[in-house]
PDB file with one MODEL, atoms N, CA, C and O in Angstrom:
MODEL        1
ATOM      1  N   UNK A   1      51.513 170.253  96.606  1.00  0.00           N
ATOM      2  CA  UNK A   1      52.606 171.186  96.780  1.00  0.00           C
ATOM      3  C   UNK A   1      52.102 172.625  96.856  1.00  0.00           C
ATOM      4  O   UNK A   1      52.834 173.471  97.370  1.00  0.00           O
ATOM      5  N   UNK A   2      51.175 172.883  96.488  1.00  0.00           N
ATOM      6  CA  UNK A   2      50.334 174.601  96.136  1.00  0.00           C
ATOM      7  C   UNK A   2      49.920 174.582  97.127  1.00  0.00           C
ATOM      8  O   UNK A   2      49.559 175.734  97.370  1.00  0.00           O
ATOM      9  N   UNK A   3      49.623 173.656  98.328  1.00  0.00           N
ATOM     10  CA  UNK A   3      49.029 173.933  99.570  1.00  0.00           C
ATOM     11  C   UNK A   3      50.177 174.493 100.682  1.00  0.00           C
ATOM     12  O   UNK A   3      50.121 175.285 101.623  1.00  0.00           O
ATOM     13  N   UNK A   4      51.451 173.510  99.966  1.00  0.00           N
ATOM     14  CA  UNK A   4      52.621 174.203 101.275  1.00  0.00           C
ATOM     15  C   UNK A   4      52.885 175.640 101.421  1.00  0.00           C
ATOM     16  O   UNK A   4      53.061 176.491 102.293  1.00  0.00           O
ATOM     17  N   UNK A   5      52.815 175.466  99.874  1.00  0.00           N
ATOM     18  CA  UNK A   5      53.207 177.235  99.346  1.00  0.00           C
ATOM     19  C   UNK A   5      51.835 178.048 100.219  1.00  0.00           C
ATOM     20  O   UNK A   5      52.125 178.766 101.176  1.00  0.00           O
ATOM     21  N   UNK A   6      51.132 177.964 100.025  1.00  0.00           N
ATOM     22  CA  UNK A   6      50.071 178.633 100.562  1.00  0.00           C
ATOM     23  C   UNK A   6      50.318 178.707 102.065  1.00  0.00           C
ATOM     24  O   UNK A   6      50.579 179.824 102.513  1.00  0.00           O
ATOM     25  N   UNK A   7      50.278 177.832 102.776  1.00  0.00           N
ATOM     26  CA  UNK A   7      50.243 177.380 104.155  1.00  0.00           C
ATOM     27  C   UNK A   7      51.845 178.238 104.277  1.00  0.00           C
ATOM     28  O   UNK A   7      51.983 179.150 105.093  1.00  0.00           O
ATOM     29  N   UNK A   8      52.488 177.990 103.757  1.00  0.00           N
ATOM     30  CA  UNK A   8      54.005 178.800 104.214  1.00  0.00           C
ATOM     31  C   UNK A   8      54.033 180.526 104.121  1.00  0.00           C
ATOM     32  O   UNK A   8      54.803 181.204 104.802  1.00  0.00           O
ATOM     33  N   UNK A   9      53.272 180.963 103.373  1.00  0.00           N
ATOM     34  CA  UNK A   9      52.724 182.312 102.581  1.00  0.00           C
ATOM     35  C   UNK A   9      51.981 182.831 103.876  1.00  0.00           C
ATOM     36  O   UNK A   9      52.472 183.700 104.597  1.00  0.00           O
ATOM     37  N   UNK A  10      50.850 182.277 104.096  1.00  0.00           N
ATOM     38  CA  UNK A  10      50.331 182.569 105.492  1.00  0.00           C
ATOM     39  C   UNK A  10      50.794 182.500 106.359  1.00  0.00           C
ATOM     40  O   UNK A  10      50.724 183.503 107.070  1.00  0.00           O
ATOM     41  N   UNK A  11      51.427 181.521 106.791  1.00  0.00           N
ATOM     42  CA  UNK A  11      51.932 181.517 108.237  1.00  0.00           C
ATOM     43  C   UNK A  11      53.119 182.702 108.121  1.00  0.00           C
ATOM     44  O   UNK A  11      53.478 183.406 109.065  1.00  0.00           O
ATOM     45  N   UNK A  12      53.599 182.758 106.877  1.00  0.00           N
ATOM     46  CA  UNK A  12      54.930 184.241 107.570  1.00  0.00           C
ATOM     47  C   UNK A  12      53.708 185.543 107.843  1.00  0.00           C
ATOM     48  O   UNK A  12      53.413 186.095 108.904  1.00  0.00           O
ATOM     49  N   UNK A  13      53.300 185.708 106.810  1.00  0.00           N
ATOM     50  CA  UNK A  13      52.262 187.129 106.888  1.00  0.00           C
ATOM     51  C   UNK A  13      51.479 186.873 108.260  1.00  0.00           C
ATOM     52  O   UNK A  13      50.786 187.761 108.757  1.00  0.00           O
ATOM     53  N   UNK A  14      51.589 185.933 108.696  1.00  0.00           N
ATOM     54  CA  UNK A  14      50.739 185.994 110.013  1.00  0.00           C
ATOM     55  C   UNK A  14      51.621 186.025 110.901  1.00  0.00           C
ATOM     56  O   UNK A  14      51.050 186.217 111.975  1.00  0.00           O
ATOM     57  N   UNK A  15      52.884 185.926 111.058  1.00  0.00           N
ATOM     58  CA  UNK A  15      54.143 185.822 111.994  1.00  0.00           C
ATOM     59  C   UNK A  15      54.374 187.346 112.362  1.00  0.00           C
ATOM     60  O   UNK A  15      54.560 187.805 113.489  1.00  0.00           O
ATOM     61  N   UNK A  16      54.300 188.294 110.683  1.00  0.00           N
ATOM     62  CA  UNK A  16      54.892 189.397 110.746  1.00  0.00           C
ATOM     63  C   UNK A  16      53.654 190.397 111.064  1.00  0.00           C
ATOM     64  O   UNK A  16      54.019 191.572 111.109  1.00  0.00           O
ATOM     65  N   UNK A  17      52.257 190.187 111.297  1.00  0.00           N
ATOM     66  CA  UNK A  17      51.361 190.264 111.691  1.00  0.00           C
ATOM     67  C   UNK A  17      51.956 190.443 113.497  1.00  0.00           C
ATOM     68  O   UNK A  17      52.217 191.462 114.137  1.00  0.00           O
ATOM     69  N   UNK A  18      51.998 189.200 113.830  1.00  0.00           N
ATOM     70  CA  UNK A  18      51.955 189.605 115.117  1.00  0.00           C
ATOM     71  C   UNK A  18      53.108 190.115 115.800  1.00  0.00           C
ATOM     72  O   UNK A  18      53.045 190.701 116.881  1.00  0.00           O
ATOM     73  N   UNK A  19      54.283 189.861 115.089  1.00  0.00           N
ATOM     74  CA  UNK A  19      55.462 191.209 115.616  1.00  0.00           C
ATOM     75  C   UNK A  19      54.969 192.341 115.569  1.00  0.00           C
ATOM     76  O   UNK A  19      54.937 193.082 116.551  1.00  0.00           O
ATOM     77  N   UNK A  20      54.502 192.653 114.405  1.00  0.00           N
ATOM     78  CA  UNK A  20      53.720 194.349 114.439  1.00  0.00           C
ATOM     79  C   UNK A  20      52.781 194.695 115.652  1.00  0.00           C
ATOM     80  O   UNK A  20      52.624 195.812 116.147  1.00  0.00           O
ATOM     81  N   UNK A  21      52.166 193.470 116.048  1.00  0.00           N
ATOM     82  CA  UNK A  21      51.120 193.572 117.402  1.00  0.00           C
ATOM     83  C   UNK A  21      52.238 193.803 118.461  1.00  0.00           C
ATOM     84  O   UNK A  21      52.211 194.801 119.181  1.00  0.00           O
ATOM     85  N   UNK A  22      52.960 193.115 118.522  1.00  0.00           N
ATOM     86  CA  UNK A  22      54.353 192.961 119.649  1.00  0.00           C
ATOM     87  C   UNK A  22      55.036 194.313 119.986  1.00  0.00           C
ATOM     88  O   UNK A  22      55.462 194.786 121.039  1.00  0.00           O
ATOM     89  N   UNK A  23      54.990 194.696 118.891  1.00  0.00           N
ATOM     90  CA  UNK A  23      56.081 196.155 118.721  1.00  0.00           C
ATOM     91  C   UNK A  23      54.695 197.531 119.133  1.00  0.00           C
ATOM     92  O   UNK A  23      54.952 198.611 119.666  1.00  0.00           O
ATOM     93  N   UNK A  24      53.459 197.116 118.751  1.00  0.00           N
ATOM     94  CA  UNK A  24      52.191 198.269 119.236  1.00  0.00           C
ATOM     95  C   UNK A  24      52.418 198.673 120.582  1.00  0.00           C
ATOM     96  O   UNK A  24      52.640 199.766 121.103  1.00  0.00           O
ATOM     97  N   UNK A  25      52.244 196.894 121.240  1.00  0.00           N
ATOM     98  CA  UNK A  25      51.795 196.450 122.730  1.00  0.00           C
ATOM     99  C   UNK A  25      53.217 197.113 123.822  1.00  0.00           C
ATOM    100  O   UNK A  25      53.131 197.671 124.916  1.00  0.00           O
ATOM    101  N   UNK A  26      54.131 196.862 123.213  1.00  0.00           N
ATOM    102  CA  UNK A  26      55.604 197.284 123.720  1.00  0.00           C
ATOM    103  C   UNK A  26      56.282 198.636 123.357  1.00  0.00           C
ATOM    104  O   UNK A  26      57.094 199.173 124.110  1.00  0.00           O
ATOM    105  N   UNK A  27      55.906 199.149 122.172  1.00  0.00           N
ATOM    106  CA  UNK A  27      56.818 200.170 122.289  1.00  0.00           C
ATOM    107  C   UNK A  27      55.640 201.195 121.599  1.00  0.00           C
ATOM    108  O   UNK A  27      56.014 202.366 121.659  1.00  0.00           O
ATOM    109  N   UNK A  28      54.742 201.082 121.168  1.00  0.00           N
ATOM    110  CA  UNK A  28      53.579 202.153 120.975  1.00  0.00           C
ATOM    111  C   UNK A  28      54.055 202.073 119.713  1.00  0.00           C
ATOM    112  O   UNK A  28      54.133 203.249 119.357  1.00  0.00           O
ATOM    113  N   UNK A  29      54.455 201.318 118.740  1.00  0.00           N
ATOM    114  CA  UNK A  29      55.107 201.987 117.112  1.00  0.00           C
ATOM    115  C   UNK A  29      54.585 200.684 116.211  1.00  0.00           C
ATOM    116  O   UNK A  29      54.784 199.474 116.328  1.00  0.00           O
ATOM    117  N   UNK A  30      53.766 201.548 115.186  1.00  0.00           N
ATOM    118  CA  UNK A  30      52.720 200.663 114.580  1.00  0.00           C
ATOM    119  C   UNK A  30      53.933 200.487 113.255  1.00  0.00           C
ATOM    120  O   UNK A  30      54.249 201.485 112.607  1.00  0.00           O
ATOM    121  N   UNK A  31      54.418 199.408 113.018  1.00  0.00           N
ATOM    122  CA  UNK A  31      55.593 199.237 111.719  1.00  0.00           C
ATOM    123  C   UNK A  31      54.567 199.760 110.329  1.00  0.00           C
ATOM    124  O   UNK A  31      54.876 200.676 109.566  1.00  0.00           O
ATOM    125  N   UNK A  32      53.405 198.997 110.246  1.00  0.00           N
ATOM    126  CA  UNK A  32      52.688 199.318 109.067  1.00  0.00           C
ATOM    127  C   UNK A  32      52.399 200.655 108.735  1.00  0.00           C
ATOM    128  O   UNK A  32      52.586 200.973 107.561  1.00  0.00           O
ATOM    129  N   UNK A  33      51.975 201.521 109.536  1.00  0.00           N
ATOM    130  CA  UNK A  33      51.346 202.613 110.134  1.00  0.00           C
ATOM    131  C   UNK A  33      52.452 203.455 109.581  1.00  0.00           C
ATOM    132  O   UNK A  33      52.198 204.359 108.785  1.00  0.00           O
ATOM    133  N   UNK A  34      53.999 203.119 110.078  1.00  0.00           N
ATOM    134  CA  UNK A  34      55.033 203.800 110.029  1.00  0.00           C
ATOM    135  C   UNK A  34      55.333 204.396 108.389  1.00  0.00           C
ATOM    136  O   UNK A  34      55.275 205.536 107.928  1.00  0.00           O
ATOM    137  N   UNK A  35      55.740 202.815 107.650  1.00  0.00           N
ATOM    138  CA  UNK A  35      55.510 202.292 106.238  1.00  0.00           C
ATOM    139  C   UNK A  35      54.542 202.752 105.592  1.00  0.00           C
ATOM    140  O   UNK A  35      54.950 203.252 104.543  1.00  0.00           O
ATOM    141  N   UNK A  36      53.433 202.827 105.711  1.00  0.00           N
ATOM    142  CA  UNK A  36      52.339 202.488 104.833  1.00  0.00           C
ATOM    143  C   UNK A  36      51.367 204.456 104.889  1.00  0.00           C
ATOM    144  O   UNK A  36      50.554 205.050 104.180  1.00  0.00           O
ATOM    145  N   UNK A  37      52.070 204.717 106.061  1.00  0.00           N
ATOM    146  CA  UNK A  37      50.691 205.934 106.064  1.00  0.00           C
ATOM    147  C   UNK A  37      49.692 205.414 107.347  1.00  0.00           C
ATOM    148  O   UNK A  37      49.312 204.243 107.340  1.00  0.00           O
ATOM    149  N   UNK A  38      49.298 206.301 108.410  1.00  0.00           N
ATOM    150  CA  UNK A  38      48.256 205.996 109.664  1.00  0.00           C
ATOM    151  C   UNK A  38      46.778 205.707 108.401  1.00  0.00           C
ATOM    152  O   UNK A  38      46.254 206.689 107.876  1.00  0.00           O
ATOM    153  N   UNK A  39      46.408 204.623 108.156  1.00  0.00           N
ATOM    154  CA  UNK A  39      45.233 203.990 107.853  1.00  0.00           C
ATOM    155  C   UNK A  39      44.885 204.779 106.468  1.00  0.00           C
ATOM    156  O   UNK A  39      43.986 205.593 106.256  1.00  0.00           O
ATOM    157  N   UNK A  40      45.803 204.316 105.672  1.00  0.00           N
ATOM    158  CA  UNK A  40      46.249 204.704 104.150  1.00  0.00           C
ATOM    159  C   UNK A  40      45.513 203.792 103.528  1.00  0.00           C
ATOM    160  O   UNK A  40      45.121 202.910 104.291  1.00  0.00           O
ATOM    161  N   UNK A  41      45.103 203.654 102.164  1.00  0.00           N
ATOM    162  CA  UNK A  41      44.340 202.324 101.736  1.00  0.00           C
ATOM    163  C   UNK A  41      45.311 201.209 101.678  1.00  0.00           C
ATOM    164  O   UNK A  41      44.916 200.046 101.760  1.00  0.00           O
ATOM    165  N   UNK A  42      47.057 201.624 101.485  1.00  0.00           N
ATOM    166  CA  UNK A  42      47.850 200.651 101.781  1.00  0.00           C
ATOM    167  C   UNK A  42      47.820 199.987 102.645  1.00  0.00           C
ATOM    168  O   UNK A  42      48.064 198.783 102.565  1.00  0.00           O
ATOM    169  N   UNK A  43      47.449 200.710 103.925  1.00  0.00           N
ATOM    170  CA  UNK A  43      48.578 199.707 105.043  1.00  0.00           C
ATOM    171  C   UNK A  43      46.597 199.288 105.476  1.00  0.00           C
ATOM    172  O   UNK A  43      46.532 198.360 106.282  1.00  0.00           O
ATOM    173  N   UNK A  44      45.737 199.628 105.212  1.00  0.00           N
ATOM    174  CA  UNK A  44      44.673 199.032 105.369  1.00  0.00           C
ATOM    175  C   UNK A  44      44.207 197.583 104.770  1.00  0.00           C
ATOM    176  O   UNK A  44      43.490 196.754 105.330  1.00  0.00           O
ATOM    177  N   UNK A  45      44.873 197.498 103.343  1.00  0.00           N
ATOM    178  CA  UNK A  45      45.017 196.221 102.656  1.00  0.00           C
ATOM    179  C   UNK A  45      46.104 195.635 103.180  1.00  0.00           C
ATOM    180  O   UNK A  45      46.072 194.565 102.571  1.00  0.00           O
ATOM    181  N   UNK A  46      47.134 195.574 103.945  1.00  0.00           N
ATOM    182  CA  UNK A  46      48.016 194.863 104.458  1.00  0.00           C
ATOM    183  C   UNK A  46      47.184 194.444 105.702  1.00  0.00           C
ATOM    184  O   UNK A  46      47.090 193.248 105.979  1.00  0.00           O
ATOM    185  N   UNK A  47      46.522 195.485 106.530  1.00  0.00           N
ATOM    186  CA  UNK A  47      45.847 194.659 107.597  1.00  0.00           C
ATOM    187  C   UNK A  47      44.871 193.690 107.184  1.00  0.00           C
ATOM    188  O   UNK A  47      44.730 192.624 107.783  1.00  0.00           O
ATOM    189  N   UNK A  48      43.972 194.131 105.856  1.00  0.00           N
ATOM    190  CA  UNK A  48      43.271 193.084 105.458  1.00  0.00           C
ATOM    191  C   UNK A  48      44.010 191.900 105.295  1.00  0.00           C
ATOM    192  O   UNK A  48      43.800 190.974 106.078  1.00  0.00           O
ATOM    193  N   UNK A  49      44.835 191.786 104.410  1.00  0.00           N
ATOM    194  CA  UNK A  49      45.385 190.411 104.047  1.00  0.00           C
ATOM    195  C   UNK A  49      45.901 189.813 105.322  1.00  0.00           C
ATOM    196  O   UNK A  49      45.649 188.610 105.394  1.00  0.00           O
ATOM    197  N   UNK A  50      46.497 190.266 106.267  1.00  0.00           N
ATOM    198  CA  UNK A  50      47.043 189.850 107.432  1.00  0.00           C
ATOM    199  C   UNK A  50      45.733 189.440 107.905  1.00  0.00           C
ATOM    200  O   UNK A  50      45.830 188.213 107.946  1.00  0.00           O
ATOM    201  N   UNK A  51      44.721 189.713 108.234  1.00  0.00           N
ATOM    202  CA  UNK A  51      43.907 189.065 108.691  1.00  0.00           C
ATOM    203  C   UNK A  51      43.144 187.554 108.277  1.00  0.00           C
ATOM    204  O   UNK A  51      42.729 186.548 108.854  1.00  0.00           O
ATOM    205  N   UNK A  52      43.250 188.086 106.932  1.00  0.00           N
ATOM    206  CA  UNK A  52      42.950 187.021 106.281  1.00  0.00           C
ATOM    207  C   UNK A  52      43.633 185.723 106.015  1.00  0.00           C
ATOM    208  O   UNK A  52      43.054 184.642 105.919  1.00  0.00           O
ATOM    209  N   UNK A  53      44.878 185.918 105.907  1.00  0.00           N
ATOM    210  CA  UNK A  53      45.668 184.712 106.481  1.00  0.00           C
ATOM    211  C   UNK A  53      45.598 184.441 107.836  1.00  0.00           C
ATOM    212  O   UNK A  53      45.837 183.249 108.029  1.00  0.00           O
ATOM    213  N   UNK A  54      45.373 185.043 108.841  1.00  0.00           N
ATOM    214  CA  UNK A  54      44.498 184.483 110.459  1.00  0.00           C
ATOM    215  C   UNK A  54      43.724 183.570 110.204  1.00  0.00           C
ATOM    216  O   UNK A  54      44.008 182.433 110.580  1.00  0.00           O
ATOM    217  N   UNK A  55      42.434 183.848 109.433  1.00  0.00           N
ATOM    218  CA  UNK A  55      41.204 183.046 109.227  1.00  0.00           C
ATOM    219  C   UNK A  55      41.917 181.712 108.647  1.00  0.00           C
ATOM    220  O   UNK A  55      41.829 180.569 109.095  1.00  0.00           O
ATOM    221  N   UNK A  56      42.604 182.147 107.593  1.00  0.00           N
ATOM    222  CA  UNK A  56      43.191 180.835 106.632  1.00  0.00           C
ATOM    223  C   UNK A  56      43.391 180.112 107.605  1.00  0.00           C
ATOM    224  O   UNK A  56      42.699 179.122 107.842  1.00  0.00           O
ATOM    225  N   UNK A  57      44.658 180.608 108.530  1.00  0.00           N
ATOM    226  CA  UNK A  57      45.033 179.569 109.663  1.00  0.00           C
ATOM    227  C   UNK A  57      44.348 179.043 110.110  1.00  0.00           C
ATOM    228  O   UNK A  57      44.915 177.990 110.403  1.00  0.00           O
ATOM    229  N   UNK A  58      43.061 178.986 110.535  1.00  0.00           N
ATOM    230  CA  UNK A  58      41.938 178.626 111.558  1.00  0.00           C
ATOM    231  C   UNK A  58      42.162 177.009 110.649  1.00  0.00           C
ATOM    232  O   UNK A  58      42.535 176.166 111.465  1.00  0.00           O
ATOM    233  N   UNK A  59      42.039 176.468 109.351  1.00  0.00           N
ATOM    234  CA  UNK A  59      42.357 175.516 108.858  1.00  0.00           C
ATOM    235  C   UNK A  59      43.040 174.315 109.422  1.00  0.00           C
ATOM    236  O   UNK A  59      42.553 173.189 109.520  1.00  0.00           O
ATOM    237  N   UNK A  60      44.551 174.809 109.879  1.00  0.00           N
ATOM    238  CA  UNK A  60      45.081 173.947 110.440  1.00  0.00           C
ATOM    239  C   UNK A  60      44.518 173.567 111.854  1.00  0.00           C
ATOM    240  O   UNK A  60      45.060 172.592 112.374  1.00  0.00           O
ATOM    241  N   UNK A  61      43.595 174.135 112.502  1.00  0.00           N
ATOM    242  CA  UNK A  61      43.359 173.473 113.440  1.00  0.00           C
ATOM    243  C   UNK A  61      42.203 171.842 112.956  1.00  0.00           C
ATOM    244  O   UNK A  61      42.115 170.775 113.565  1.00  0.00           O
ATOM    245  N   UNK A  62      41.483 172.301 111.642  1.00  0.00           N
ATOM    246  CA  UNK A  62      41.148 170.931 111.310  1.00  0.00           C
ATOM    247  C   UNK A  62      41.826 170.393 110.973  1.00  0.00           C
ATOM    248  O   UNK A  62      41.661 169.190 111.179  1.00  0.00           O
ATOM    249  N   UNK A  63      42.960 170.761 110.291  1.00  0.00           N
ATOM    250  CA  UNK A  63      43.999 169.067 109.710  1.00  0.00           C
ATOM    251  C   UNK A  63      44.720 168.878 110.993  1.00  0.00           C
ATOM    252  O   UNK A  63      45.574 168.075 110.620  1.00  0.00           O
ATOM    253  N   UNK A  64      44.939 169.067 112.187  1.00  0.00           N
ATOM    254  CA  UNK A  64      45.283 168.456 113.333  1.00  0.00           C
ATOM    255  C   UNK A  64      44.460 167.325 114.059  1.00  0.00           C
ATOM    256  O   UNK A  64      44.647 166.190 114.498  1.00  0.00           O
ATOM    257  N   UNK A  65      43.431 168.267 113.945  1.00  0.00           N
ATOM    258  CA  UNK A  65      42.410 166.917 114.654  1.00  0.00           C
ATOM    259  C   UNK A  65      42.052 165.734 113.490  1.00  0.00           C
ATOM    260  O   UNK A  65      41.861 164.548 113.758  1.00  0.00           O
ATOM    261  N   UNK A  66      42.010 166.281 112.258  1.00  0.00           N
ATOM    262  CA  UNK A  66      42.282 164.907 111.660  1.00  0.00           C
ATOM    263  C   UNK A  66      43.290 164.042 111.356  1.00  0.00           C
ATOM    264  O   UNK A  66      43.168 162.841 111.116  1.00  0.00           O
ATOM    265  N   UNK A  67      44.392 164.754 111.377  1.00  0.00           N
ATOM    266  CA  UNK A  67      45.387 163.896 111.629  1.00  0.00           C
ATOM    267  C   UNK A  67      45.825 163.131 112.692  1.00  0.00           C
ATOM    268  O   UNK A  67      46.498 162.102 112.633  1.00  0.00           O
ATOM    269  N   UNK A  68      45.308 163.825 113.880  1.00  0.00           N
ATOM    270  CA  UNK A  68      45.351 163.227 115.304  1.00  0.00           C
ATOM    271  C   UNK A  68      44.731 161.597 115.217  1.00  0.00           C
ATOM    272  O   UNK A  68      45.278 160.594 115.676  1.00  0.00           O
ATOM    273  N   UNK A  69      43.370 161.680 114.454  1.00  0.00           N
ATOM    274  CA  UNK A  69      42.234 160.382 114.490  1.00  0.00           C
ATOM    275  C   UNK A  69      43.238 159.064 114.094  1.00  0.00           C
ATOM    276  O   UNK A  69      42.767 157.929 114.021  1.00  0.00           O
TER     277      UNK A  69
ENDMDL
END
């Protein structure tokens, strides 16, 4: 059960991750940036962790292919 939680934890922070990319690419307006201060130690640890739940994700691409087998 500590894995769903986890796996559910990441996947939003990585969702809201890439709206923030969405909203850069489209309208020039960094949400974190906005929030947090232009590259504040805040919104710098939010990009960290956002990233880091990326990597996390990289995970599920092994429990696919093993679940696939």
């Amino acid at each position: 059960m500590g894995n769903k939680v986890l796996d559910a934890t990441a996947l939003t922070i990585a969702i809201v991750g890439a709206l923030n990319w969405a909203l850069i690419g489209v309208f020039r307006f960094d949400l974190v940036a906005f929030i947090f201060g232009d590259m504040s130690w805040l919104s710098r640890i939010v990009y960290i962790v956002v990233g880091l739940c990326g990597v996390y994700l990289l995970s599920f691409y092994m429990r696919l292919s093993r679940d696939g087998e």
